[in-house]
C-alpha positions as CSV (number, residue, x, y, z in Angstrom):
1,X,-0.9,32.0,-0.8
2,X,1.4,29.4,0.3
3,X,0.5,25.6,1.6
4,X,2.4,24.1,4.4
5,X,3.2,20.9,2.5
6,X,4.1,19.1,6.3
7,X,1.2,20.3,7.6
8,X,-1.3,19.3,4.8
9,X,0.2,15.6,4.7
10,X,-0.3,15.4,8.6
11,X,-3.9,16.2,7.6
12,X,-4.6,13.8,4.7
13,X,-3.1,11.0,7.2
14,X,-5.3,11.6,9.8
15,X,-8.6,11.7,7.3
16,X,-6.8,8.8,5.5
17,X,-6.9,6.7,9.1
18,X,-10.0,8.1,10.0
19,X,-11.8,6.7,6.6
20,X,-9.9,3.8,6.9
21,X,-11.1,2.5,10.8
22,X,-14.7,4.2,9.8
23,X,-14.5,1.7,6.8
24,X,-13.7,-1.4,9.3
25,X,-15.9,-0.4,11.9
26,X,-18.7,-0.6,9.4
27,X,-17.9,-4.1,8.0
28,X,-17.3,-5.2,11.4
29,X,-20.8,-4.6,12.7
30,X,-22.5,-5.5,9.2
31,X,-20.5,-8.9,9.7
32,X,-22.0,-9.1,13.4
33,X,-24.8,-8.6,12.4
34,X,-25.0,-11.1,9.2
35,X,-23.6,-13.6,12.0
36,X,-25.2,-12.6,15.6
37,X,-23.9,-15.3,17.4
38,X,-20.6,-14.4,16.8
39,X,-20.9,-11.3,18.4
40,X,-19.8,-10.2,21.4
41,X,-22.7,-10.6,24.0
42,X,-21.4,-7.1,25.9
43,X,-22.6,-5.6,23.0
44,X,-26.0,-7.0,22.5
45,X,-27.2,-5.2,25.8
46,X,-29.0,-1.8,24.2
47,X,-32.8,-1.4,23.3
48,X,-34.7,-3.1,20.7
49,X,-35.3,-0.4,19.5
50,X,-32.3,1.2,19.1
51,X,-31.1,-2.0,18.0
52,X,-33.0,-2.1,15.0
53,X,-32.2,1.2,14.1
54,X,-28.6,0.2,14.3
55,X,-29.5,-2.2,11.6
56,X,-31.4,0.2,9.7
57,X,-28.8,2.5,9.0
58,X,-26.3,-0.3,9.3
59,X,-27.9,-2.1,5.7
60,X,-28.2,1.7,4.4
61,X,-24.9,1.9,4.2
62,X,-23.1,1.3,0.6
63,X,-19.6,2.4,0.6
64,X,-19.0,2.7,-3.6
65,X,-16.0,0.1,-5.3
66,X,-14.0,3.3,-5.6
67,X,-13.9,4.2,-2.3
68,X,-12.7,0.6,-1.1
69,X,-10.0,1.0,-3.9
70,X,-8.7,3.8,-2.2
71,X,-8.0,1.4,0.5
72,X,-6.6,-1.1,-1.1
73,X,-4.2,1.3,-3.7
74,X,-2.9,2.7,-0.1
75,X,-1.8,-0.4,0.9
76,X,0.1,-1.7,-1.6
């Protein structure tokens, strides 16, 4: 069994920027929502319901220390 080393990197990049914009899209919309007025209005415009469902799984959401020093490690 043989690994296509080119391949397999093209891979781990994609996760890699896929964790990485999941990771911002998450603190941006917990920072929205610590600071509603801030946010854009456009996006205000759904349910109440669904909007506090939003912020129900929103607070569930704990991404670990080691997972945000993955980011950080990449970076540098």
């Amino acid at each position: 069994m043989t690994i296509e080393l080119d391949t397999t990197l093209s891979q781990a990049e994609v996760l890699y920027l896929s964790f990485s914009q999941i990771v911002a899209d998450i603190d941006r919309r917990k920072a929205e929502q610590e600071n509603p007025l801030s946010s854009n209005s456009l996006r205000n415009r759904s349910s109440t319901a669904s909007a506090k469902l939003a912020a129900t799984n929103l607070s569930a959401l704990q991404l670990s220390d080691d997972l945000r020093e993955l980011l950080s490690n990449a970076n540098v």
